[in-house]
C-alpha positions as a Python dict, from the first residue, in 0.01 Angstrom:
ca = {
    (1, 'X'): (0, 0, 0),
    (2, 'X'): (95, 382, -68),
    (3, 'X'): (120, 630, 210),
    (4, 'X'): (-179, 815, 110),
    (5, 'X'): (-374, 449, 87),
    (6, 'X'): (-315, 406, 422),
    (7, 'X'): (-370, 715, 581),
    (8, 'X'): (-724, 658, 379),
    (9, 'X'): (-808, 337, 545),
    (10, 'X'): (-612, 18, 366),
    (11, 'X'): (-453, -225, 619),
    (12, 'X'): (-225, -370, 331),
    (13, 'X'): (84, -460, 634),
    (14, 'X'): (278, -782, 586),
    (15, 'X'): (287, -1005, 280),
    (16, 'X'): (11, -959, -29),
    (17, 'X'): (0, -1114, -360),
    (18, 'X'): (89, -927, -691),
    (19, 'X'): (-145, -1024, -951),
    (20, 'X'): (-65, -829, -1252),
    (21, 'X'): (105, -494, -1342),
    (22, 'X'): (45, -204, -1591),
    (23, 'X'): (437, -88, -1772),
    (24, 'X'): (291, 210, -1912),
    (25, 'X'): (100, 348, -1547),
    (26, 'X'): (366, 187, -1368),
    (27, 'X'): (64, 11, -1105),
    (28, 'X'): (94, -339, -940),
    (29, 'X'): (-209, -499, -910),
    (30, 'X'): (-260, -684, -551),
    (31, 'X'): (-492, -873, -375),
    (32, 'X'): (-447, -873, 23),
    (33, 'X'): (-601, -1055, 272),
    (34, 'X'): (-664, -754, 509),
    (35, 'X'): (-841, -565, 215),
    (36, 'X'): (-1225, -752, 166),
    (37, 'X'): (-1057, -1051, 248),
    (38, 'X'): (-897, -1069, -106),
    (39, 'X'): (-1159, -1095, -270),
    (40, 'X'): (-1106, -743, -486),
    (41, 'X'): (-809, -635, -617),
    (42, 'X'): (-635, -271, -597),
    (43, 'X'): (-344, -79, -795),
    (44, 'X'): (-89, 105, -625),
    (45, 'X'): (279, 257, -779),
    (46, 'X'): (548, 58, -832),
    (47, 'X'): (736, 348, -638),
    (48, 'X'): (471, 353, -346),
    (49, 'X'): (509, 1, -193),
    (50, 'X'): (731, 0, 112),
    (51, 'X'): (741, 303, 232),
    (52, 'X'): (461, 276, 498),
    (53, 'X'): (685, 22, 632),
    (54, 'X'): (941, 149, 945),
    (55, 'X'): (1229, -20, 804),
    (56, 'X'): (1113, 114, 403),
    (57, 'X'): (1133, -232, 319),
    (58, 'X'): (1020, -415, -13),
    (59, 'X'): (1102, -709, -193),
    (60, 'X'): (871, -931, -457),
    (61, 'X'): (900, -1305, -451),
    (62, 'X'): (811, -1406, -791),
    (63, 'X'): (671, -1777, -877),
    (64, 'X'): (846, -1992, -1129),
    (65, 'X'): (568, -2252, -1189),
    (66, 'X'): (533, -2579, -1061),
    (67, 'X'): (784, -2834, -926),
    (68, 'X'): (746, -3208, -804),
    (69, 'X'): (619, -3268, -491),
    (70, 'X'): (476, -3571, -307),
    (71, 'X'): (139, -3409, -121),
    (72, 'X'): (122, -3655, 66),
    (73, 'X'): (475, -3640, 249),
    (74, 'X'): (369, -3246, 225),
    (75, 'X'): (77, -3323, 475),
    (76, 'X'): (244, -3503, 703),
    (77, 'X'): (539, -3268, 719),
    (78, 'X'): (277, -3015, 794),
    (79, 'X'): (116, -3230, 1118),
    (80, 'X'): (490, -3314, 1234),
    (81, 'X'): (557, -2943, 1235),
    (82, 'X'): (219, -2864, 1447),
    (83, 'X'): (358, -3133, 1687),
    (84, 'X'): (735, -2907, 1691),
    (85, 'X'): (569, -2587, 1749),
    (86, 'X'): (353, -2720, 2043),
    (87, 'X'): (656, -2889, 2229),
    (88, 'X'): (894, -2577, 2119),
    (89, 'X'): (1114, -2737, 1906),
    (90, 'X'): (1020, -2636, 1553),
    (91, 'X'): (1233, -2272, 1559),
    (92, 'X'): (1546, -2171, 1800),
    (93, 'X'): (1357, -1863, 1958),
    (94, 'X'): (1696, -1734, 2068),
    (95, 'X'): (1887, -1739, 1767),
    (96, 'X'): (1585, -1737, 1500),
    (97, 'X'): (1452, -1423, 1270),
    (98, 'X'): (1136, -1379, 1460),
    (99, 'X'): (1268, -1443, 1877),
    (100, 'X'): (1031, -1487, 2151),
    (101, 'X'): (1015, -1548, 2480),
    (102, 'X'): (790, -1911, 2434),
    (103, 'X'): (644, -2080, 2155),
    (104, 'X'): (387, -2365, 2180),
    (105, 'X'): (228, -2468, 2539),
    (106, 'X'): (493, -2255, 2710),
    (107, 'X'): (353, -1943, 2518),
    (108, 'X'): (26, -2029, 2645),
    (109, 'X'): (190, -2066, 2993),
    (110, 'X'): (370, -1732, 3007),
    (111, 'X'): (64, -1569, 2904),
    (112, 'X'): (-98, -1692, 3168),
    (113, 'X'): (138, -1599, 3375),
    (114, 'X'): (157, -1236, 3247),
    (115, 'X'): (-199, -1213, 3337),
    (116, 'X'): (-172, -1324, 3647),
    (117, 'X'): (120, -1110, 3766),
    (118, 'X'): (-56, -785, 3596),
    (119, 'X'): (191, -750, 3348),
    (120, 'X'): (-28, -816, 3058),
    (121, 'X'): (-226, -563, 2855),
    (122, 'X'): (-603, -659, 2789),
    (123, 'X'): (-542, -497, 2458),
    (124, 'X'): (-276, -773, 2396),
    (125, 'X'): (-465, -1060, 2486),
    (126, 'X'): (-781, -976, 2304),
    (127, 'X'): (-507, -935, 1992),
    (128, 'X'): (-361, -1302, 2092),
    (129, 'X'): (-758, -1400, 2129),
    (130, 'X'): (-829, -1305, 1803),
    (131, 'X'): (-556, -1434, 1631),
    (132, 'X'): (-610, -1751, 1761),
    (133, 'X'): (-1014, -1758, 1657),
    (134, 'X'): (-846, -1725, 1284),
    (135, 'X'): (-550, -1955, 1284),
    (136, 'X'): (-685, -2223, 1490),
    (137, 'X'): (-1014, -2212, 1272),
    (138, 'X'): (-811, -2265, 940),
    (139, 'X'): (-603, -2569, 1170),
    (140, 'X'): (-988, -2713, 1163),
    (141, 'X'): (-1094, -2662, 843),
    (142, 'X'): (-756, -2831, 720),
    (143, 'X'): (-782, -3126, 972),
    (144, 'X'): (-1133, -3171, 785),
    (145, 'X'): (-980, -3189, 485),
    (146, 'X'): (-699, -3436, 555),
    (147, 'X'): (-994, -3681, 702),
    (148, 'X'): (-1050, -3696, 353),
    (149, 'X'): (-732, -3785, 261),
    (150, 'X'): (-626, -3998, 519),
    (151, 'X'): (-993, -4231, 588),
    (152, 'X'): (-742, -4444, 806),
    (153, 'X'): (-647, -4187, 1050),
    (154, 'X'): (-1029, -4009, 1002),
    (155, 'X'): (-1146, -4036, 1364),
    (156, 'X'): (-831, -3891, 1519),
    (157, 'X'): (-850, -3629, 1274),
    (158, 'X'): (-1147, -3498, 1366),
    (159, 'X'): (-1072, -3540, 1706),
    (160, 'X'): (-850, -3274, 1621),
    (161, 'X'): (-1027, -3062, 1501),
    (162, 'X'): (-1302, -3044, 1737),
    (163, 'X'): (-1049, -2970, 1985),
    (164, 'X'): (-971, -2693, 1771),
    (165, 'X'): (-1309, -2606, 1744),
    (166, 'X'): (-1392, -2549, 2159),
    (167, 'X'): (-1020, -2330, 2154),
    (168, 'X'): (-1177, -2142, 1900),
    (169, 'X'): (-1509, -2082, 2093),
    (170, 'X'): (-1294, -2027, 2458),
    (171, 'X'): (-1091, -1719, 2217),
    (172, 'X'): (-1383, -1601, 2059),
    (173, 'X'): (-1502, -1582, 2449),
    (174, 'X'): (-1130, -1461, 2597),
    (175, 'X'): (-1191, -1157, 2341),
    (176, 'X'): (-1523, -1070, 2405),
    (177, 'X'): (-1433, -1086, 2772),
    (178, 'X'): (-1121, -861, 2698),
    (179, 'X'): (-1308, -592, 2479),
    (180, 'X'): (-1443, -391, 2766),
    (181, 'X'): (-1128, -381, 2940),
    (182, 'X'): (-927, -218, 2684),
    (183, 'X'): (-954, 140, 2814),
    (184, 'X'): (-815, 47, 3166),
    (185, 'X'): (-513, -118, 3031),
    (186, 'X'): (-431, -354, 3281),
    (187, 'X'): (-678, -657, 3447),
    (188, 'X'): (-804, -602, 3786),
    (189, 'X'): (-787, -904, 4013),
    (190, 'X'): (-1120, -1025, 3954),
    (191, 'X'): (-1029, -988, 3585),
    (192, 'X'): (-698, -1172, 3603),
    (193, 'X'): (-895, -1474, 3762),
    (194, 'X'): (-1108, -1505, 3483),
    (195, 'X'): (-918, -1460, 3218),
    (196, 'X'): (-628, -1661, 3353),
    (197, 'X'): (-837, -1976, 3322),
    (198, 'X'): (-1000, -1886, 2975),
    (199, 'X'): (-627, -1917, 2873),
    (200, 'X'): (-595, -2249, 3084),
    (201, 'X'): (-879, -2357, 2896),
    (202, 'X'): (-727, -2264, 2547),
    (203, 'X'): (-419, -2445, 2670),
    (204, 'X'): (-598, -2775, 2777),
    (205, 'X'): (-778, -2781, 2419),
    (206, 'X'): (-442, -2687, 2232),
    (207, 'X'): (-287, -3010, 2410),
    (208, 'X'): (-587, -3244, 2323),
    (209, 'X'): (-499, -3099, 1954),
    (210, 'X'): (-198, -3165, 1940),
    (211, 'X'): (-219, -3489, 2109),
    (212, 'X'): (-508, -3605, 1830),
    (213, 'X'): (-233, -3513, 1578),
    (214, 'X'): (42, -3743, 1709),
    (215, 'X'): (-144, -4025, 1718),
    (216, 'X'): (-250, -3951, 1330),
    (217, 'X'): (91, -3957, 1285),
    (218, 'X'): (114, -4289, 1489),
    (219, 'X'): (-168, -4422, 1222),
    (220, 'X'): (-14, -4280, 913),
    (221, 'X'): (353, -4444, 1031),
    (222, 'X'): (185, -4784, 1138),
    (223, 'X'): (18, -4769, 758),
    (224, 'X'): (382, -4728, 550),
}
């Protein structure tokens, strides 16, 4: 997005997809998941991009076509690295691009932990809430699909992702719970309470997740 798109409204932050361009306007087209979902398409200047960014940067990725791949190896890479992030061994959060404090259960630990001490911000949690309604939703919808795929491992599967689905419904209730406490910037006692065990609860149904996905990958091993 341009300066003067975002300063009218567009939310373009983070990665988007270029899906044409016009040489003699010099425009990208892009489509951008924070604009209507994606779902319309926008122009800005090929000069424009990147400067709403702090560290003015911008660089294009651009797709050479297809290569061989086995899907279903792809899938199961996928579950193993579910199982990594959960346990905190997928990324070195020390030495990696993005660092962090936690990843996996022990993020969900030291949040609860922030909120208990008073450190936390209800602004933040409702944020972590909310992110967690989306990304746990599409974790769902794609253990759905892989029942599908996988018939053998189908029950575990959607084990899965019903344990997906009550996290989903305990964030959707962690941010409506947060939403009033915004203002005040910090959680009272009472507050910390409750919202200390809405994240226990998001915890307990991440493990139950996770633990549905290991033994899928139990099933899928046992079926080589």
């Amino acid at each position: 997005m341009s300066r003067e798109q975002k300063a009218a409204g567009l939310r373009a932050g983070a990665w988007g997809q270029l899906v044409g361009y016009n040489e003699a306007e010099e425009t990208y087209t892009v489509r951008h998941q924070y604009h209507k979902k994606g779902r319309e398409a926008y122009t800005v200047r090929y000069d424009a991009i990147g400067h709403t960014d702090p560290i003015q940067w911008f660089h294009v990725l651009v797709y050479d076509g297809s290569m061989p791949v086995d899907s279903m190896d792809t899938h199961v890479t996928a579950l193993r690295n579910a199982v990594a992030v959960a346990n905190g061994t997928r990324w070195d959060t020390e030495r990696g691009i993005h660092k962090a404090d936690a990843q996996g259960f022990a993020a969900y630990e030291l949040w609860r932990a922030a909120i208990e001490s008073g450190v936390a911000d209800p602004k933040h949690t409702l944020n972590h809430a909310r992110e967690l309604v989306a990304w746990r939703g599409y974790a769902a919808a794609y253990l759905r699909e892989l029942a599908e795929i996988f018939p053998n491992a189908r029950s575990n599967l959607e084990d899965g992702a019903s344990h997906y689905d009550n996290l989903i419904e305990t964030a959707a209730k962690l941010q409506a719970f947060c939403e009033p406490l915004v203002e005040s910037k910090t959680f009272s006692k009472s507050t910390r309470s409750v919202a200390a065990n809405l994240v226990t609860n998001l915890l307990g149904a991440e493990r139950k997740a996770i633990q549905a996905i290991e033994e899928v990958l139990k099933v899928l091993n046992e079926s080589d």
